[in-house]
C-alpha positions in Angstrom: -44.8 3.3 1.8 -43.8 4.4 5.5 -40.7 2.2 5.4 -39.8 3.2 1.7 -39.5 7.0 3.3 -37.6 5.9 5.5 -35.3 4.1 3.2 -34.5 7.4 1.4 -34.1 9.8 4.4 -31.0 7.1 5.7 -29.6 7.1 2.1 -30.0 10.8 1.5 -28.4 11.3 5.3 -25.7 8.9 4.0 -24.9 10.1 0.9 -24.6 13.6 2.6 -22.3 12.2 4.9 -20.5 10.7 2.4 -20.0 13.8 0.1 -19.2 16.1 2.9 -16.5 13.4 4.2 -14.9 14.0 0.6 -15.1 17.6 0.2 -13.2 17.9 3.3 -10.8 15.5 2.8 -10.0 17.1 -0.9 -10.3 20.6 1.2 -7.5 18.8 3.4 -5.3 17.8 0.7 -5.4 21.0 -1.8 -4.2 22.8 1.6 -1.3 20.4 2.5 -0.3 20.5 -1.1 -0.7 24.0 -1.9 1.6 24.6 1.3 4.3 21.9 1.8 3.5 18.8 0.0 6.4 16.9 1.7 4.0 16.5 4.5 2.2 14.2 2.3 5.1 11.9 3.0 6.8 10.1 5.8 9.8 8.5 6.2 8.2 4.9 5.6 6.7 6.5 2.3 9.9 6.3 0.1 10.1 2.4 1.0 7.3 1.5 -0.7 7.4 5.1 -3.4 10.9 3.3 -4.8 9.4 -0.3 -5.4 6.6 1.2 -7.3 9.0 3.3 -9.3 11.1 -0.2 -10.3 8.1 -1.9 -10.9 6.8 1.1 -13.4 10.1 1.0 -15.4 11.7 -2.1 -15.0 9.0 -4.5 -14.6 10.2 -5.8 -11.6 10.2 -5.8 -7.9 13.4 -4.1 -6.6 14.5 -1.8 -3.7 15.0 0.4 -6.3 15.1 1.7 -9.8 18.5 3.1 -9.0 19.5 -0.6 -7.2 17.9 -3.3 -9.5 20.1 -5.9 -8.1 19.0 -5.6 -4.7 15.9 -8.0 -4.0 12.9 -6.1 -2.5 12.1 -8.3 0.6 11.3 -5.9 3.1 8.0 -4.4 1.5 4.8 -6.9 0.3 3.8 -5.9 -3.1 0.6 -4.7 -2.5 0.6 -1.3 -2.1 3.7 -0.6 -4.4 1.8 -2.1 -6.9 -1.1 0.3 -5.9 1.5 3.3 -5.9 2.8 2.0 -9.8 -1.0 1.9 -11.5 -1.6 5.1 -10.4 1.8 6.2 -10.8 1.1 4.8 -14.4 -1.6 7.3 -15.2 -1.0 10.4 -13.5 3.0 10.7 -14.1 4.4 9.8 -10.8 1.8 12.0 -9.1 1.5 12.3 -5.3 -1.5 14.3 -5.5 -3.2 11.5 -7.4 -2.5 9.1 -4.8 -4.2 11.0 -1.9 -7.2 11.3 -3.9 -7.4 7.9 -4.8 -7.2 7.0 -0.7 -9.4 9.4 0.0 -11.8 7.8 -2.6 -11.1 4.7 -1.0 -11.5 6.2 2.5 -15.2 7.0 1.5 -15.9 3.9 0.2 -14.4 2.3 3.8 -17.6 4.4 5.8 -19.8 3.2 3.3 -19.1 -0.2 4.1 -19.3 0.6 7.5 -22.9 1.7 7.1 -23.6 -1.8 5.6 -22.4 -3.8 7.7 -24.0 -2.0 10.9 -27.6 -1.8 9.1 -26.9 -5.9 7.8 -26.0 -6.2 11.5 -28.5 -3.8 13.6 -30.6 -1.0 11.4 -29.9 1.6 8.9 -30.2 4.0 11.6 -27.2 2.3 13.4 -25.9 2.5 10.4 -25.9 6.5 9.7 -24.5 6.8 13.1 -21.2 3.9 12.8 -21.0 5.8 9.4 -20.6 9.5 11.1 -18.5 8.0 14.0 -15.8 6.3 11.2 -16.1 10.2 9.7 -14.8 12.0 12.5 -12.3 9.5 13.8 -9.3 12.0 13.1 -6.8 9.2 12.6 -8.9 7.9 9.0 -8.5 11.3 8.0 -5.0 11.5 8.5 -3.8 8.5 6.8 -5.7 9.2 3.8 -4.0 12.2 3.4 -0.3 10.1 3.7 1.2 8.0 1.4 0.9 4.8 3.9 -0.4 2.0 3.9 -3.4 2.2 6.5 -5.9 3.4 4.0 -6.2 0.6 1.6 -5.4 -2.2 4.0 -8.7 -0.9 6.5 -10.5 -0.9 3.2 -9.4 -4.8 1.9 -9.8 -5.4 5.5 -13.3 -4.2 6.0 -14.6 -5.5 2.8 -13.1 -9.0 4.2 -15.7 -9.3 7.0 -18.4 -7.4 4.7 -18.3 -10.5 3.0 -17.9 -12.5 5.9 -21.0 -11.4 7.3 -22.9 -11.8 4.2 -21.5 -15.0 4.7 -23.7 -15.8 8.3 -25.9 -13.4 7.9 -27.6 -13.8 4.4 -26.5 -16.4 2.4 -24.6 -19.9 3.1 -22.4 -19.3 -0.1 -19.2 -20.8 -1.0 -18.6 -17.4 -3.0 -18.7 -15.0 0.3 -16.2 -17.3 1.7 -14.0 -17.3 -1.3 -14.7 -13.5 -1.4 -13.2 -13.4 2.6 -10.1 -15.7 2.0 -9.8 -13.1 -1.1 -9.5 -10.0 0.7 -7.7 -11.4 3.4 -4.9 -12.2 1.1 -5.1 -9.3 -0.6 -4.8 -7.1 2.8 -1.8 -8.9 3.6 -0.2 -8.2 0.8 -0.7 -5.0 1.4 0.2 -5.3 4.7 1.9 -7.8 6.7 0.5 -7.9 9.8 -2.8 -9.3 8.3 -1.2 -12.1 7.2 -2.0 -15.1 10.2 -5.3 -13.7 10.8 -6.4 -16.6 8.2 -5.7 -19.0 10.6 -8.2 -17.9 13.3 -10.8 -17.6 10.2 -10.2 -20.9 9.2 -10.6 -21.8 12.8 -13.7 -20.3 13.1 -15.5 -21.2 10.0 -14.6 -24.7 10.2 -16.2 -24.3 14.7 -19.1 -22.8 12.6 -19.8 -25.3 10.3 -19.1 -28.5 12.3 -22.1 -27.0 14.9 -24.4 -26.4 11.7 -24.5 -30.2 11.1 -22.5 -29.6 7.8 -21.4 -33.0 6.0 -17.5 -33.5 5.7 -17.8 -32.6 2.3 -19.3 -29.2 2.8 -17.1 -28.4 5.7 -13.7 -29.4 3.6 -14.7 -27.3 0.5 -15.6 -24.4 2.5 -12.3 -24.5 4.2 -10.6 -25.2 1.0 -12.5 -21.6 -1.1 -11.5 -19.9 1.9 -8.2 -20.7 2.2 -7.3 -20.8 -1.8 -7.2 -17.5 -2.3 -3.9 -17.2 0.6 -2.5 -20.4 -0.9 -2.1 -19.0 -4.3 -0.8 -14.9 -3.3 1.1 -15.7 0.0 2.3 -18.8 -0.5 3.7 -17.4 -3.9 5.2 -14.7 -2.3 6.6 -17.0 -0.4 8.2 -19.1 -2.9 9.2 -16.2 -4.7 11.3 -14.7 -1.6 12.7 -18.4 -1.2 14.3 -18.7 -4.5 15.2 -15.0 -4.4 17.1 -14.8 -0.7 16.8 -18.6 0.2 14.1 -18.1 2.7 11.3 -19.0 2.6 9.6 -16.0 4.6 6.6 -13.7 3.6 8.8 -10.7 4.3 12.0 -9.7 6.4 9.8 -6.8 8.4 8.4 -9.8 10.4 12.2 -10.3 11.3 13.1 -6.8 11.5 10.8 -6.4 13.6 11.1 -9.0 16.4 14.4 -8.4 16.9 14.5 -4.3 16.5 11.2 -3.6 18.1 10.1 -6.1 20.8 13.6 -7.1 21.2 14.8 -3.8 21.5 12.5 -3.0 24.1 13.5 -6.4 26.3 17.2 -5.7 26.1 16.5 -2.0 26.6 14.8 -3.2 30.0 17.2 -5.6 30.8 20.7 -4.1 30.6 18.8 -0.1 32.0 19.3 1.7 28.7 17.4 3.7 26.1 15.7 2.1 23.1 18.3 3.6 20.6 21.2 2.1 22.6 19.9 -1.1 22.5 19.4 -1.0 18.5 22.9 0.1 18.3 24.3 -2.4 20.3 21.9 -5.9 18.6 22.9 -4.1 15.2 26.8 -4.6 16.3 26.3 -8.1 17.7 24.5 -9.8 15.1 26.2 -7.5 12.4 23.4 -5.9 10.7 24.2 -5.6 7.2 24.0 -1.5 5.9 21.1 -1.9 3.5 18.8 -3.5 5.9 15.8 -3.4 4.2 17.4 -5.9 1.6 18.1 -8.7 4.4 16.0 -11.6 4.1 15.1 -10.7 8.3 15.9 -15.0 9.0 18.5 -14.4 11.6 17.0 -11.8 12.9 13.9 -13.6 13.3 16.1 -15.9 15.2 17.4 -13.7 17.1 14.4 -12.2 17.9 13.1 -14.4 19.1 15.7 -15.8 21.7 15.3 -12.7 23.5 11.2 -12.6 23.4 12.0 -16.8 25.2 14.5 -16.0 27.9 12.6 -13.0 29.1 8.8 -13.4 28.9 8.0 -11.3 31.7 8.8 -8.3 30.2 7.7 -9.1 26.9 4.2 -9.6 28.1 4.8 -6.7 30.6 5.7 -4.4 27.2 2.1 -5.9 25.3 0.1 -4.9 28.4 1.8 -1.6 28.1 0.9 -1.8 24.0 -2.1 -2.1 24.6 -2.9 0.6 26.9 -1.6 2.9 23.9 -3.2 0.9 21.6 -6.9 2.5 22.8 -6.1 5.6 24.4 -3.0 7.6 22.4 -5.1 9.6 20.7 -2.6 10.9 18.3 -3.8 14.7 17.4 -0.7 16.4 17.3 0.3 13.9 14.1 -3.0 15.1 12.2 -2.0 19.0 13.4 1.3 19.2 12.3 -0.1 18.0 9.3 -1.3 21.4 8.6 1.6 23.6 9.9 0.8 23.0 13.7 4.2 23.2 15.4 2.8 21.0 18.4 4.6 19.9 21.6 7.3 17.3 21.1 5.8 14.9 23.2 1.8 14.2 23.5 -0.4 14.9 26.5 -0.8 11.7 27.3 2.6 10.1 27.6 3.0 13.8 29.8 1.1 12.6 32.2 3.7 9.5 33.6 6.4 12.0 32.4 6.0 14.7 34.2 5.0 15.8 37.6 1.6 17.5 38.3 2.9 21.3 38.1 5.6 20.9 34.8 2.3 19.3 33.6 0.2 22.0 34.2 2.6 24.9 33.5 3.2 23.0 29.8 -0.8 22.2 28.8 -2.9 24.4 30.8 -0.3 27.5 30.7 1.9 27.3 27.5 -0.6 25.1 25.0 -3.6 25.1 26.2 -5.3 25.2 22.5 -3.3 21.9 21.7 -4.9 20.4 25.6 -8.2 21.3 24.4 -7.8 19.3 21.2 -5.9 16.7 23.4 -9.6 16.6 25.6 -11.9 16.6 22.8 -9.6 13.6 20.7 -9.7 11.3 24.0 -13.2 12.5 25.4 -14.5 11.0 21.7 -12.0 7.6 21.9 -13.5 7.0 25.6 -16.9 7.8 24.3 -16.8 5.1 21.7 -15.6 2.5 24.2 -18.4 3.7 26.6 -21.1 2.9 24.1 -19.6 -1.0 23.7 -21.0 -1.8 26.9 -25.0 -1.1 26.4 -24.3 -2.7 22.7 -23.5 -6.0 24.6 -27.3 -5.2 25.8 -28.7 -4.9 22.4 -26.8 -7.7 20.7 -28.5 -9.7 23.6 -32.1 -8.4 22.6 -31.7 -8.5 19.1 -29.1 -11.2 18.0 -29.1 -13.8 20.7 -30.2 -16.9 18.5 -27.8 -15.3 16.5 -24.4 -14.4 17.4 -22.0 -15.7 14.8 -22.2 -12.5 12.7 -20.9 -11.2 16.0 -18.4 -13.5 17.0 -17.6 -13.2 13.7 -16.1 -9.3 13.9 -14.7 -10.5 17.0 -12.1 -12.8 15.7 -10.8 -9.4 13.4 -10.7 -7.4 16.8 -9.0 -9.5 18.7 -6.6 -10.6 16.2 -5.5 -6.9 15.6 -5.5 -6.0 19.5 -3.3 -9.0 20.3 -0.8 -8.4 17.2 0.6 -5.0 18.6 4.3 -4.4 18.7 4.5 -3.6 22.6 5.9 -0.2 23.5 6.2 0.7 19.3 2.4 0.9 19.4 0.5 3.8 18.8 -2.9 4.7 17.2 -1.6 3.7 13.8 -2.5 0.1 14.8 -6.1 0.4 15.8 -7.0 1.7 12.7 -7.8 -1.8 10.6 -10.6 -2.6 13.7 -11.6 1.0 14.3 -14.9 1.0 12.2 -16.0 -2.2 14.3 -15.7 -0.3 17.3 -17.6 2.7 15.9 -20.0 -0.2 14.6 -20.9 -1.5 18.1 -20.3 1.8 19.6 -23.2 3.2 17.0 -24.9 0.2 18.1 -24.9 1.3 21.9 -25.5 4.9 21.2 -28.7 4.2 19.9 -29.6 1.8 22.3 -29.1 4.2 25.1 -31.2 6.4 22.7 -34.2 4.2 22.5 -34.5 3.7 26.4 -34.5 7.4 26.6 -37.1 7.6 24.2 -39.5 4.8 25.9 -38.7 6.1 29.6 -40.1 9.3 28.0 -42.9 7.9 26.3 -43.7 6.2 29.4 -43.7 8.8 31.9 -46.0 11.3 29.4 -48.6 8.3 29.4 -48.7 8.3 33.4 -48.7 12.1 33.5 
């Protein structure tokens, strides 16, 4: 009876969470909308608005309804497709779309809480739940027409299953059910899209230590992998006989060669970022409409430049992923709502600027904006903080155990060692973020139940 109380005090605190998470997010929208509904949009937005709109009235997958004969290759289909149901039953309504992602946002915590009470307790569970809340960068991208939203929620629902996978039942479904989502993420989203390969990797490790037959360990490799077979390698195909190559898309390219390369020749020849785009755009003779190149020589190209000059390119991914896990990136969510912030955060400030300009800029002339600049990073550092007595618990609690850990692990470090050097920012911590706030929940309470004995222990000696 005890533990049946118990049970609905977490799902009442949940479901408050839950509600209260929407009504702000709604809250959030019905403001931006009311005010300047542009700001509902970024630049990136219209590149995957325009496919949507020639897959609503022409059935098929272009750059645009206006340019039918140009071969969308830049964009994956998933999220267009997304944009054109909706689009489909609310007449080409923004507004609709944020509500949907925020819908989806909510369902992303509750998932959270599951997988942190299938992993720890339902308690752990409230608390990764409320951390995933107030991470400001969630909120944000549910309230832009971007892709982050419903790729952290196919992403998250891949290792839900996952971990049903170790953790309750050996079934062949759960692992069809995680190749699924996989899949399904990437084509949402490129950059998911060779994180299949470390799976693979891991459930076949898994299985080969379980004692599995050969049989068992081939069909569980073959239901996790047919789901990516059948979308990517499609896509694949599809791109092949569209541009002749056979590529999942040309942002992979694109971005070798314009991002990471950029920042190597940038290095190399001492000028800025923009200089260097300019001047690979003139040598390998960048056609106008890039978005409708099929990315293969730049690929090439791209990769040349990442060869002959490893040192900085591993220099630039060290530098990544320092501003991977501590940009904060509050002034994006505050100019959101009319904010005219500082052109340049707080953080990058601090190598920019000497000691004084710094202070005369934050302490003297926006020192409302440093405040929210504290609070943003004091929470990012407190989550990462609370990994290290969760190492403690998962030690106490799961160490006959640890696949379901290891598990999560492989997602992490997949996503942490993906980034696009000096192009990353907080935007691409947000597919792992709710397993940091996960462990971090995990830790929390950890440091919470020694508190809690010590005191229990010194009141029976007193």
């Amino acid at each position: 009876m005890k533990i049946l109380k118990h049970t609905h005090i977490y799902s009442f605190y949940l479901w408050l969470l839950l509600v209260f998470t929407f009504i702000i997010r709604f809250a959030g929208l019905h403001y931006i909308h009311s005010s300047d509904p542009q700001k509902l949009l970024l630049g990136d937005s219209a590149t995957y608005i325009n496919p949507a709109r020639s897959l609503l009235y022409l059935g098929k997958f272009s750059h645009s309804p206006e340019t039918p004969e140009i071969i969308e290759t830049f964009r994956t289909p998933g999220y267009p497709l997304f944009l054109a149901l909706i689009f489909r039953f609310s007449g080409n309504s923004i507004y609709a779309v944020i509500i949907i992602q925020i819908v989806i946002s909510v369902l992303t915590i509750y998932l959270i809480f599951r997988i942190a009470e299938l992993l720890f307790s339902p308690f752990v569970g409230i608390a990764a739940a409320l951390f995933f809340a107030l991470e400001h960068t969630m909120f944000y991208f549910s309230l832009i027409v971007l892709t982050e939203t419903l790729f952290t929620f196919l992403i998250t629902m891949s290792f839900f299953f996952g971990l049903y996978f170790f953790i309750k039942k050996k079934s062949k479904v759960f692992c069809f059910l995680t190749g699924l989502f996989t899949a399904l993420a990437a084509m949402v989203r490129p950059a998911g899209m060779y994180i299949i390969f470390p799976l693979v990797i891991f459930f076949a490790v898994y299985s080969i230590l379980q004692r599995y037959s050969i049989r068992k360990i081939i069909l569980i490799i073959a239901v996790l992998l047919l789901p990516w077979l059948v979308l990517i390698e499609s896509w694949k195909l599809r791109n092949y006989i569209a541009v002749q190559h056979y590529h999942f898309s040309s942002v992979q390219g694109i971005g070798l060669l314009y991002s990471l390369g950029a920042d190597i020749l940038a290095d190399k020849e001492g000028i800025s970022r923009e200089e260097a785009i300019q001047t690979l755009q003139t040598r390998h003779a960048a056609p106008t409409n890039w978005i409708a190149a099929s990315g293969k020589n730049f690929s090439i190209f791209g990769k040349k430049l990442i060869l002959s000059n490893p040192h900085i390119f591993i220099r630039n991914q060290i530098i990544g992923l320092v501003r991977l896990f501590l940009i904060s990136g509050e002034g994006t969510t505050l100019s959101l709502f009319g904010f005219h912030t500082p052109e340049r955060g707080a953080f990058g400030d601090i190598l920019r600027l000497s000691p004084s300009q710094y202070f005369q800029k934050w302490l003297i002339e926006n020192p409302h904006f440093f405040l929210i600049f504290m609070i943003t990073s004091a929470f990012l550092i407190f989550l990462y903080v609370m990994l290290i007595p969760a190492v403690n618990l998962i030690r106490r609690v799961s160490f006959n155990t640890p696949w379901p850990h290891l598990f999560l692990s492989v997602y992490a470090i997949y996503f942490t060692l993906t980034v696009p050097g000096l192009w990353t920012y907080y935007r691409f911590r947000t597919p792992f973020m709710g397993i940091i706030c996960i462990y971090s929940a995990a830790g929390f309470c950890e440091i919470g139940r020694k508190y809690l004995h010590s005191r229990t222990t010194i009141g029976k000696k007193n």
